[in-house]
Jmol script that loads the backbone (N, CA, C; Angstrom):
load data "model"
ATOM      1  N   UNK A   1      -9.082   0.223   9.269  1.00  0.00           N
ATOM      2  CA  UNK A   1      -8.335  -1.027   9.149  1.00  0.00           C
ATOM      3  C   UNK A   1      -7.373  -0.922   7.970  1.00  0.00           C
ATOM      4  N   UNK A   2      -6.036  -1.209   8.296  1.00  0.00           N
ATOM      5  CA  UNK A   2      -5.065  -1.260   7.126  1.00  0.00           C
ATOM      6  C   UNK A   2      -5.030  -2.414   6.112  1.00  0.00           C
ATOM      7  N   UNK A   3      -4.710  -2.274   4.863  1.00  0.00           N
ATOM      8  CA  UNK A   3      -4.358  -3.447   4.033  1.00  0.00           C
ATOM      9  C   UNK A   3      -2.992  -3.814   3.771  1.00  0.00           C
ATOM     10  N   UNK A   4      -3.222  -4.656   4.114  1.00  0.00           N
ATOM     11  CA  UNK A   4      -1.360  -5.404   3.889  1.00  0.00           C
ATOM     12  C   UNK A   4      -1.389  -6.230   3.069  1.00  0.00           C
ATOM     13  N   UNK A   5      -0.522  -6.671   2.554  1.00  0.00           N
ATOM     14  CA  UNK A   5      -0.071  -7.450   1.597  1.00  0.00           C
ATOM     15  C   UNK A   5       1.163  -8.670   2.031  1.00  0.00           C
ATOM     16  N   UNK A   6       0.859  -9.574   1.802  1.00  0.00           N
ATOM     17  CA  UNK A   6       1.505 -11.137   2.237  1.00  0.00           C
ATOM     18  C   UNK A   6       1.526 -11.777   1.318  1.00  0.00           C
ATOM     19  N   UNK A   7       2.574 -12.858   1.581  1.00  0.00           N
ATOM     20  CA  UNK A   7       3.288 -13.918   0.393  1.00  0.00           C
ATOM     21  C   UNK A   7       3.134 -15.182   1.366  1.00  0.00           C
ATOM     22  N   UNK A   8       2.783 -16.123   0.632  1.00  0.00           N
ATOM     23  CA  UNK A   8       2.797 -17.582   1.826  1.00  0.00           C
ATOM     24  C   UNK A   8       3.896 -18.071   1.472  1.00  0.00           C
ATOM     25  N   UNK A   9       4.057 -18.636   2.404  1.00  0.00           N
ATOM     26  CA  UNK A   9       5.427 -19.400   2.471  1.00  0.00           C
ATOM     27  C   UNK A   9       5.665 -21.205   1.857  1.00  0.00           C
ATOM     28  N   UNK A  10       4.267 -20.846   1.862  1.00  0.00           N
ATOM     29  CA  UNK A  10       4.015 -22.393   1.038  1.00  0.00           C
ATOM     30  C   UNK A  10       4.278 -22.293  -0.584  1.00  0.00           C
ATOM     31  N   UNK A  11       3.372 -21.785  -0.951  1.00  0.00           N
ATOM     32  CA  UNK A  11       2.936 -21.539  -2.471  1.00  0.00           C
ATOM     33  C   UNK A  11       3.407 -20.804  -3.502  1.00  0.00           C
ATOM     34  N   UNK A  12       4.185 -19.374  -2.159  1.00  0.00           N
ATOM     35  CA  UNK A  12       4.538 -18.049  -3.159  1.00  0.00           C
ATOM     36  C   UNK A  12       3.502 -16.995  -3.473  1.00  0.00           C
ATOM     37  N   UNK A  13       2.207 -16.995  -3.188  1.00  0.00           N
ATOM     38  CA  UNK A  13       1.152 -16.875  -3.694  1.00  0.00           C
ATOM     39  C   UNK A  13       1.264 -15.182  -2.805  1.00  0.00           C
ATOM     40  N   UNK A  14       1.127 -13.929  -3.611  1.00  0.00           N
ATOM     41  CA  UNK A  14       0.951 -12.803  -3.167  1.00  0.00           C
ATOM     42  C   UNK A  14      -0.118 -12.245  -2.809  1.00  0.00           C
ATOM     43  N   UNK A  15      -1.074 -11.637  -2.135  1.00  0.00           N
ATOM     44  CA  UNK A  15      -2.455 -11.644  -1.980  1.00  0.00           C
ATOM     45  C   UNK A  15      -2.466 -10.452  -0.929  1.00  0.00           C
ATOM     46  N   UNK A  16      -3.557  -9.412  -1.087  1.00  0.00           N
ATOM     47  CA  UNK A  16      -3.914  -8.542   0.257  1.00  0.00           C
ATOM     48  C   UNK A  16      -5.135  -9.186   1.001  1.00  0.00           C
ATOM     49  N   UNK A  17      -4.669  -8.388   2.549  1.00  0.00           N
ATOM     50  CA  UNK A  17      -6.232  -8.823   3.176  1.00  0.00           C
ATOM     51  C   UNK A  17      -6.033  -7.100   4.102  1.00  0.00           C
ATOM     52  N   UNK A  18      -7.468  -7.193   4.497  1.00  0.00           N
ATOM     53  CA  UNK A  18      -8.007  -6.238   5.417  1.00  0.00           C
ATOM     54  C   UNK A  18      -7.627  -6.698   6.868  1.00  0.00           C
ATOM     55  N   UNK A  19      -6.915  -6.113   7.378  1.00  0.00           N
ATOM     56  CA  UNK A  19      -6.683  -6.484   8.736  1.00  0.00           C
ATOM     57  C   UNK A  19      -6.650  -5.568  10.188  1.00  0.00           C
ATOM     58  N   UNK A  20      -7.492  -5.998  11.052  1.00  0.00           N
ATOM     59  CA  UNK A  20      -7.447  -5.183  12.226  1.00  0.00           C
ATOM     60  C   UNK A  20      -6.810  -5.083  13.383  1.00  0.00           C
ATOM     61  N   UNK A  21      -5.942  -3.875  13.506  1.00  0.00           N
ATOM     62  CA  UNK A  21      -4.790  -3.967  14.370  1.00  0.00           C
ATOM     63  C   UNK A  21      -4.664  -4.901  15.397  1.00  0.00           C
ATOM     64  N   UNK A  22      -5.734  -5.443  16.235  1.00  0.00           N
ATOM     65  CA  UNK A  22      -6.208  -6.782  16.874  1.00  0.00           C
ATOM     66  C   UNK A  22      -5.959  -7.805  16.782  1.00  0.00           C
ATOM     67  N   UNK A  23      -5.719  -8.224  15.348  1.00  0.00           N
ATOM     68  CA  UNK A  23      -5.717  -9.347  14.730  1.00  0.00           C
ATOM     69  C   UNK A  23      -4.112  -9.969  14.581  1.00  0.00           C
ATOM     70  N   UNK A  24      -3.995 -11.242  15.490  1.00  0.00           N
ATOM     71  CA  UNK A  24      -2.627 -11.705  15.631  1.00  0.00           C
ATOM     72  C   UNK A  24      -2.429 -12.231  13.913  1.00  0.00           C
ATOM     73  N   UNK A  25      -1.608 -12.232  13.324  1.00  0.00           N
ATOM     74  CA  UNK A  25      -0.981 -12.142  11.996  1.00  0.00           C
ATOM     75  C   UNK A  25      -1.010 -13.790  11.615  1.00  0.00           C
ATOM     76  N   UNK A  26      -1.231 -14.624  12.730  1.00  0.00           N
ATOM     77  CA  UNK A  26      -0.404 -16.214  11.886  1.00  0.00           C
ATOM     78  C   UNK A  26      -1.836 -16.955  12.408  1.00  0.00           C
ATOM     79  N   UNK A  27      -2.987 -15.909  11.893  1.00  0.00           N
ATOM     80  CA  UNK A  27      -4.130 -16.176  11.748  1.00  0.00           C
ATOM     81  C   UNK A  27      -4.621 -16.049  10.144  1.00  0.00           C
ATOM     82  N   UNK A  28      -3.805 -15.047   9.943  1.00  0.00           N
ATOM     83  CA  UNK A  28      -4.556 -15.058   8.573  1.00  0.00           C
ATOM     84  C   UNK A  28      -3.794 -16.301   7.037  1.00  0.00           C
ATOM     85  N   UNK A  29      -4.570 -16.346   6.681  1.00  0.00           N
ATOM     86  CA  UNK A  29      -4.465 -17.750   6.044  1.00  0.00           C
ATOM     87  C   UNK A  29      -4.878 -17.437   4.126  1.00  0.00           C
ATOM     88  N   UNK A  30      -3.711 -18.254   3.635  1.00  0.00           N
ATOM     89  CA  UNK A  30      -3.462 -18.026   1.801  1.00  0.00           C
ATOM     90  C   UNK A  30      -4.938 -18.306   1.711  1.00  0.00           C
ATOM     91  N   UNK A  31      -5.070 -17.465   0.430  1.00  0.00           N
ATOM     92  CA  UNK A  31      -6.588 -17.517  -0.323  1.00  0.00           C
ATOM     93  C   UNK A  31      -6.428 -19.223  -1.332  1.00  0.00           C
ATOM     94  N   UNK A  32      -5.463 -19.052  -1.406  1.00  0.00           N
ATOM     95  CA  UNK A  32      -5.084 -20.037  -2.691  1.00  0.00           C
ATOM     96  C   UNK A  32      -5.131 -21.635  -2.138  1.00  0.00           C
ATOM     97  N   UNK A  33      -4.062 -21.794  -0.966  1.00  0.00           N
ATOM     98  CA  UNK A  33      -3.181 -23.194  -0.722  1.00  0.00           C
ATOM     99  C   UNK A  33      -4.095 -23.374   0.700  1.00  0.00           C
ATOM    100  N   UNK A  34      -4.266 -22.608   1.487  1.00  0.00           N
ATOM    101  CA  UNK A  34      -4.757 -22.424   2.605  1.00  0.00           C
ATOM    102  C   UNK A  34      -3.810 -22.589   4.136  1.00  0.00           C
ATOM    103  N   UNK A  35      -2.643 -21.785   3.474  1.00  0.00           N
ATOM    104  CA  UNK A  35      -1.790 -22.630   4.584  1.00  0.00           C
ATOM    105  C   UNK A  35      -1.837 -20.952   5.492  1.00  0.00           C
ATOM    106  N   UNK A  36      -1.460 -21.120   6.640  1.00  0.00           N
ATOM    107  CA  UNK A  36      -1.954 -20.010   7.510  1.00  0.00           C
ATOM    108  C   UNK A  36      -0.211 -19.220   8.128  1.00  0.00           C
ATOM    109  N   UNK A  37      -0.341 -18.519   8.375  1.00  0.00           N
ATOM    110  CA  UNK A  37       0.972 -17.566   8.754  1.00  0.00           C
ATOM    111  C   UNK A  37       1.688 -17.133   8.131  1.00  0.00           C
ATOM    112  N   UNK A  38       1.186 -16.288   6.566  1.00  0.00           N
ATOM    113  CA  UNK A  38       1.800 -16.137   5.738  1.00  0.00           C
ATOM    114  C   UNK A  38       3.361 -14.926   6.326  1.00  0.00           C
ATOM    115  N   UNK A  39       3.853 -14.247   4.922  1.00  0.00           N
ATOM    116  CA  UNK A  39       4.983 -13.303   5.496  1.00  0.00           C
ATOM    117  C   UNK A  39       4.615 -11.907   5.124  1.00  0.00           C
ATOM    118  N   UNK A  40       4.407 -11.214   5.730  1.00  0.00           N
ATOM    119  CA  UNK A  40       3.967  -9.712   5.435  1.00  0.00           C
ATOM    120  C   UNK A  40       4.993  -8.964   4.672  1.00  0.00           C
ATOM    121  N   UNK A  41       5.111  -8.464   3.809  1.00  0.00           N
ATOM    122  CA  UNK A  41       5.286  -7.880   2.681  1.00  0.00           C
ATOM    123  C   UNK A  41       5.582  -6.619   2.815  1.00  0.00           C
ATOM    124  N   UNK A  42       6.611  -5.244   2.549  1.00  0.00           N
ATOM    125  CA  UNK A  42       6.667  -4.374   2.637  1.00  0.00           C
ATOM    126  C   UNK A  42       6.089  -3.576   1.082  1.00  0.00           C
ATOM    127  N   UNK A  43       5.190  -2.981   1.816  1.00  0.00           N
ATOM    128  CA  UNK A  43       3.921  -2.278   0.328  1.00  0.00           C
ATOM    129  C   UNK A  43       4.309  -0.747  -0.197  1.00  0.00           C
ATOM    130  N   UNK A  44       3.601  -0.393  -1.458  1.00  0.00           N
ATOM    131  CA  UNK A  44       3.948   0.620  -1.937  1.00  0.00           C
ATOM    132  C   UNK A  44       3.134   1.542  -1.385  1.00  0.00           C
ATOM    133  N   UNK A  45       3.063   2.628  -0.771  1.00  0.00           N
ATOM    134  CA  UNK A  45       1.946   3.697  -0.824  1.00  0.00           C
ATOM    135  C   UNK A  45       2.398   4.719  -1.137  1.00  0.00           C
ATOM    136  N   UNK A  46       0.897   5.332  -1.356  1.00  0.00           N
ATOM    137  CA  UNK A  46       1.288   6.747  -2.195  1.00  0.00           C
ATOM    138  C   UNK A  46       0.280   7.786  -1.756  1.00  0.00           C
ATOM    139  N   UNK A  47       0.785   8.809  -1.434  1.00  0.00           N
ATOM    140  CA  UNK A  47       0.001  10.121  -0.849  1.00  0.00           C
ATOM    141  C   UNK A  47       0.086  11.516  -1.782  1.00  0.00           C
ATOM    142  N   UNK A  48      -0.884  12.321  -1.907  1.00  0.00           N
ATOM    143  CA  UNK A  48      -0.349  13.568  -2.337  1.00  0.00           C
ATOM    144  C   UNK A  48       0.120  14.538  -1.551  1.00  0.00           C
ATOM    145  N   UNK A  49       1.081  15.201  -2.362  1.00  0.00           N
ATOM    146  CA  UNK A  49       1.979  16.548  -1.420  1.00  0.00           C
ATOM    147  C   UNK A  49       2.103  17.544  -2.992  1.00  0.00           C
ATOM    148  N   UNK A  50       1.445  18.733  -2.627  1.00  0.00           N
ATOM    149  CA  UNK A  50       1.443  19.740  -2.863  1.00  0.00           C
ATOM    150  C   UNK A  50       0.888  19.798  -4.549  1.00  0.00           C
ATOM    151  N   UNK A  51      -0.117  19.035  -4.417  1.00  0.00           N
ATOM    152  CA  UNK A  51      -0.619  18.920  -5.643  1.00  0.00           C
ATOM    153  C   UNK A  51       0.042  17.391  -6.488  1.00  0.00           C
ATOM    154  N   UNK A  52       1.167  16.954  -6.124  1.00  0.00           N
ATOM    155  CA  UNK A  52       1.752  15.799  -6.870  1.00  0.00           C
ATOM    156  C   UNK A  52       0.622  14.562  -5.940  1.00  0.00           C
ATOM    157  N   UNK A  53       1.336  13.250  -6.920  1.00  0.00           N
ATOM    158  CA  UNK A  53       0.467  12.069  -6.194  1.00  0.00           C
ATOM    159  C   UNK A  53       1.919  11.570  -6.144  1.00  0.00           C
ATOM    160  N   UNK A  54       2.727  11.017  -4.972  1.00  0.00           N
ATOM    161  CA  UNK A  54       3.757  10.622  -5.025  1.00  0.00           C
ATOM    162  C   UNK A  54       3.883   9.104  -4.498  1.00  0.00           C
ATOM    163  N   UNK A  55       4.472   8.262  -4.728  1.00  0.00           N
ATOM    164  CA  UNK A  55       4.326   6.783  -4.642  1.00  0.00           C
ATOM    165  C   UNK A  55       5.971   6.341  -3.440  1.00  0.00           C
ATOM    166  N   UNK A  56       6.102   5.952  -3.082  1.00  0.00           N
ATOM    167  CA  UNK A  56       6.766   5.507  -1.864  1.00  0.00           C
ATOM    168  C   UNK A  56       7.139   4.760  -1.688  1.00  0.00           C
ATOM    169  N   UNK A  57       8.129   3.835  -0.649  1.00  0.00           N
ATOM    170  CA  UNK A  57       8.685   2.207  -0.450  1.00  0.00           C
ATOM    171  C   UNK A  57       9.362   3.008   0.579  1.00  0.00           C
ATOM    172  N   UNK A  58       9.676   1.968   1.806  1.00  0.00           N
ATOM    173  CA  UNK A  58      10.330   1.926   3.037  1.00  0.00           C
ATOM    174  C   UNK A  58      11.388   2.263   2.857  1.00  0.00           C
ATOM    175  N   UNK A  59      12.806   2.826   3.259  1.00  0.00           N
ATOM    176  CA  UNK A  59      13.943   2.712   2.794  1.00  0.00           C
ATOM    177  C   UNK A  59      14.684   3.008   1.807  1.00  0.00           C
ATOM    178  N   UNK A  60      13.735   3.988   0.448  1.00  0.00           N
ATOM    179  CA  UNK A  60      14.160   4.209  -0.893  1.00  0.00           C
ATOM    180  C   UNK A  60      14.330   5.480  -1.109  1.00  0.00           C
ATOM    181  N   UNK A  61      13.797   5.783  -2.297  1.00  0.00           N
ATOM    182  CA  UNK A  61      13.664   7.743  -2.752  1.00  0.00           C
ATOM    183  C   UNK A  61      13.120   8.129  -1.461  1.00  0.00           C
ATOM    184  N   UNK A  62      13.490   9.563  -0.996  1.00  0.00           N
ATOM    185  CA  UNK A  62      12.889  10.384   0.153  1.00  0.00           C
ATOM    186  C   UNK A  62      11.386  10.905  -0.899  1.00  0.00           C
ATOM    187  N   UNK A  63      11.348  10.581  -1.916  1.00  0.00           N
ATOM    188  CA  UNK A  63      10.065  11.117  -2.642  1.00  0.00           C
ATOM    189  C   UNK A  63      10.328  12.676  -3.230  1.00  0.00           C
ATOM    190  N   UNK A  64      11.094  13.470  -2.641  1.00  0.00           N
ATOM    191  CA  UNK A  64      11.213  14.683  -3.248  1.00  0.00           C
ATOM    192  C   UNK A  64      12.540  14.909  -4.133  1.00  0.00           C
ATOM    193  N   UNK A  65      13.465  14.303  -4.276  1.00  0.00           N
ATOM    194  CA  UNK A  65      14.911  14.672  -4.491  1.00  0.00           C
ATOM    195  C   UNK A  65      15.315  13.468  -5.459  1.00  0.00           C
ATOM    196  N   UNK A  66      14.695  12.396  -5.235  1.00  0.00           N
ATOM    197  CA  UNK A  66      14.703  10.579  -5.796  1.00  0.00           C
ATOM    198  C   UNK A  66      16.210  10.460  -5.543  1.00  0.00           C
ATOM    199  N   UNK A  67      16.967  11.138  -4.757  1.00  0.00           N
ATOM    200  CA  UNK A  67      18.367  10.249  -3.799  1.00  0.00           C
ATOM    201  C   UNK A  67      18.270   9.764  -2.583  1.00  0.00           C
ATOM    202  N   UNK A  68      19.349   8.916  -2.376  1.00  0.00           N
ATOM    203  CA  UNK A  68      19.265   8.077  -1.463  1.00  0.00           C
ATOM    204  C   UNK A  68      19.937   8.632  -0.283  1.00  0.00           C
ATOM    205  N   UNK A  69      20.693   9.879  -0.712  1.00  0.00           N
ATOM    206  CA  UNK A  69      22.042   9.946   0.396  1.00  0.00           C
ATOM    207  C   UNK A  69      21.804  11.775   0.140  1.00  0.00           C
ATOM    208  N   UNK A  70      20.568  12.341  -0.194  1.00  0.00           N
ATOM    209  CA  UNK A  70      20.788  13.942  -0.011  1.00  0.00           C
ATOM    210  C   UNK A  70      20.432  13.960   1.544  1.00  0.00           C
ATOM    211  N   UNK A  71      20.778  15.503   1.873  1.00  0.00           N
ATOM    212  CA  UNK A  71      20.596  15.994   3.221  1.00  0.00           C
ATOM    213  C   UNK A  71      19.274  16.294   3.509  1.00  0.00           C
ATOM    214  N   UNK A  72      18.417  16.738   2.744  1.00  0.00           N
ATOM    215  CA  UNK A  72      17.512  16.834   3.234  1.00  0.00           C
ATOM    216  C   UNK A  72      15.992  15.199   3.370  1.00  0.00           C
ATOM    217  N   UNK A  73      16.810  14.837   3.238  1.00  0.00           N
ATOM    218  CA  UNK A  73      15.970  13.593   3.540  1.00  0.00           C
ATOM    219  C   UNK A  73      16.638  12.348   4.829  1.00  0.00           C
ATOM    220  N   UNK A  74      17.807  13.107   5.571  1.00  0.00           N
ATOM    221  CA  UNK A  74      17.811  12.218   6.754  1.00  0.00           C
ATOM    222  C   UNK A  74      18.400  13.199   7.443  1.00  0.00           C
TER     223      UNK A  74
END
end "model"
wireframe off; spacefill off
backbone 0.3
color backbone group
């Protein structure tokens, strides 16, 4: 099961939950305000490659080069 990370749309309130691919999304509900269908959040992860621990974001550094526009990353 993946962890995601959501912001409610009520409160602002940032928070992870455990969620199973199953699980329709505007079920899960703020820890804080309790308002339900929060907005899913694009998260940081980080894997190792070749001995490094390298940290990540959708759309940013390719992780090896930290440019946006080298060749070997598209």
């Amino acid at each position: 099961m993946p962890i995601y990370e959501f912001e409610c749309a009520n409160c602002q309130n940032k928070f992870d939950e455990l969620v199973r691919v199953s699980v329709d999304l505007s079920a899960i509900v703020c820890p804080k305000c309790g308002a339900n269908a929060p907005r899913k959040l694009m998260s940081v992860f980080g894997f190792a490659s070749g001995g490094k621990s390298v940290a990540s974001t959708s759309g940013s550094d390719c992780g090896t080069c930290h440019s946006h526009s080298c060749s070997h990353c598209h």
